[in-house]
N, C-alpha and C positions, 0 to 999 in steps of 0.2 A: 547653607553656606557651602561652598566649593571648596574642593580639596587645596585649591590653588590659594586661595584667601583663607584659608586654613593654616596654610604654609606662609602665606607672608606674614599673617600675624605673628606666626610662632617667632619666624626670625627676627621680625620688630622686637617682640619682649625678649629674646635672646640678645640683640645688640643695645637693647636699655637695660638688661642686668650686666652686662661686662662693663657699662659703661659708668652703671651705678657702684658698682664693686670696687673700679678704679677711683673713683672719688672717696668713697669711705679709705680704702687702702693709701692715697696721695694725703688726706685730712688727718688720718690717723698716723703717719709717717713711719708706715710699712718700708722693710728694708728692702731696698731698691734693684740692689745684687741678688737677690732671691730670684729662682728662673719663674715660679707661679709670678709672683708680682709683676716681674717684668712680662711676664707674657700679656696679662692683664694691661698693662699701661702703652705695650704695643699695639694691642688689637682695639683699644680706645683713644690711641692716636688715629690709627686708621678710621675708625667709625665716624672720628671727630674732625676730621682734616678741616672739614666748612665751617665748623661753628668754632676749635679750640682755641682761637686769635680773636674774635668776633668783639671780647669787651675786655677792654686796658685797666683792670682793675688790681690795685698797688698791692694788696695780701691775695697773696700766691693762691691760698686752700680757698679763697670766695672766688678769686678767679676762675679756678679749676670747679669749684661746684656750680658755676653759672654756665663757662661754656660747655662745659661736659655733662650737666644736665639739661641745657637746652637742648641738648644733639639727642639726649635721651628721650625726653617730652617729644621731640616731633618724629622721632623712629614708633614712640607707641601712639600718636596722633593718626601716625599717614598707616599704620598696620589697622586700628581701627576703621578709617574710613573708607580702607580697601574692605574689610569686610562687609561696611555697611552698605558698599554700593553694590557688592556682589549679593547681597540677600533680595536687593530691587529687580536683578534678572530674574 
């Protein structure tokens, strides 16, 4: 495997743990004025900008665990299959 697909993995599972983090911390109603939490639930707005609206679903914490772990599922999906393609050169 390349260094390169090396590096996209890493960051795939770095942006599906911040983004897993903010879900347990949003589920578990971590205090929100916290600068950690807030950081967290900024850099998982951002990670999430495409999928965090995606499904209109009426409780708040299933909502946030559907799109915010959809955004996770497909960061460690597409880290994977960059590696897997780079193992075929």
């Amino acid at each position: 495997m390349s260094g390169i697909a090396r590096l996209i993995r890493l960051l795939a599972h770095v942006a599906a743990t911040i983004l897993v983090v903010w879900i347990l911390l949003f589920v578990f109603d971590a205090n929100r004025a916290n600068d950690v939490v807030h950081w967290f639930q900024d850099a998982a707005d951002w990670l999430a900008t495409w999928s965090r609206n995606l499904f209109s679903i009426d409780n708040a914490k299933l909502r946030t665990t559907v799109n915010y772990g959809l955004a996770a599922v497909v960061y460690v999906f597409v880290g994977g299959l960059v590696t897997r393609v780079s193992r075929r050169d």
